[in-house]
C-alpha positions, 0 to 999 in steps of 0.5 A: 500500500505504501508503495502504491502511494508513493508511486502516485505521489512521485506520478504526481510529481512529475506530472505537475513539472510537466506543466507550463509555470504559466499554466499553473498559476492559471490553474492555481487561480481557478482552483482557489475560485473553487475553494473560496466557493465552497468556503462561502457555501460552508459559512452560508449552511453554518457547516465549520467544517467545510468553511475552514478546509476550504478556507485553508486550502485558499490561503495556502493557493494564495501563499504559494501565488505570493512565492511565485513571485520573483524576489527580484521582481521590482514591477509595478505589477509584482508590487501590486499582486504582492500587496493583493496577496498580502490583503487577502492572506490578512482578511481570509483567516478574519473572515473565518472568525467573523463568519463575514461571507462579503470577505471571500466574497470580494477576494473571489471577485479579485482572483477572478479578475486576476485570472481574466487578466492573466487568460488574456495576456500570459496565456496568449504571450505565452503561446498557451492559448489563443487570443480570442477571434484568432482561432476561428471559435465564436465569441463566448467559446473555450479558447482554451482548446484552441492548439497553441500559437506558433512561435512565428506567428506569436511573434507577428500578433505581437507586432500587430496587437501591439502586445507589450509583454510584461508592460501589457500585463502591467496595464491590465493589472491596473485596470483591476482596481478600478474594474471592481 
């Protein structure tokens, strides 16, 4: 038994290295959208329980998001995500305590616009995804099925769309305090 478990886990593992680091904050993002859901489900139905494993779990995405970020990193953007992390790793444990559902309810409306954010512009740039109308899928369809952009032709959307890599990014996070 012990050696089945272990086997998954290195599976595990080594699945998850496989993975694009971009993918995985976006993965990061959607998983703690669920996580705040359930949380806020729990609080709703006075089930303790539920409220703290989900609200654990959220903090612990959040945590691992904020170490995502390069030391280095002296960005606007970073200094922003930093700060929202920070926030929101302050206010989640208080939420738990007051049982004050409007606190998960505002994170999850930021991590949503964070992964907009990020669907739109380091999945594109990073040849994960396409840039919605580039693929032919209609408007309101997964893009995130669309094979991903070659590298020559990233290179001219980039030129035509003007897309500024890290500037854009920048932009867009901007855009988020306002946009909520």
């Amino acid at each position: 038994m012990k050696t089945e478990k272990a086997r998954n886990a290195y599976q595990q593992t080594e699945a998850l290295s496989k993975i694009h680091p971009v993918k995985l904050i976006q993965l990061m993002y959607e998983r703690l959208l669920v996580h705040l859901e359930l949380a806020g489900n729990a609080m709703l139905k006075d089930d303790a329980k539920g409220r703290g494993e989900n609200l654990g779990r959220a903090i612990a995405l959040v945590t691992e998001l904020y170490a995502s970020i390069h030391e280095d990193d002296e960005s606007e953007a970073a200094g922003f995500l930093r700060g929202l992390y920070s926030s929101i790793l302050t206010e989640l444990p208080k939420a738990a305590v007051a049982n004050d559902i409007e606190v998960i309810r505002t994170a999850g409306r930021y991590v949503s616009r964070l992964n907009e954010i990020w669907a739109e512009t380091a999945m594109v740039e990073a040849g994960l995804v396409e840039k919605e109308g580039d693929c032919g899928a209609g408007e309101g369809q997964n893009h995130q099925q669309c094979p991903p952009v070659p590298p020559a032709a990233k290179e001219e959307i980039t030129a035509v769309r003007g897309y500024g890599g890290r500037q854009c990014g920048q932009t867009a996070l901007a855009s988020l305090s306002v946009s909520i």
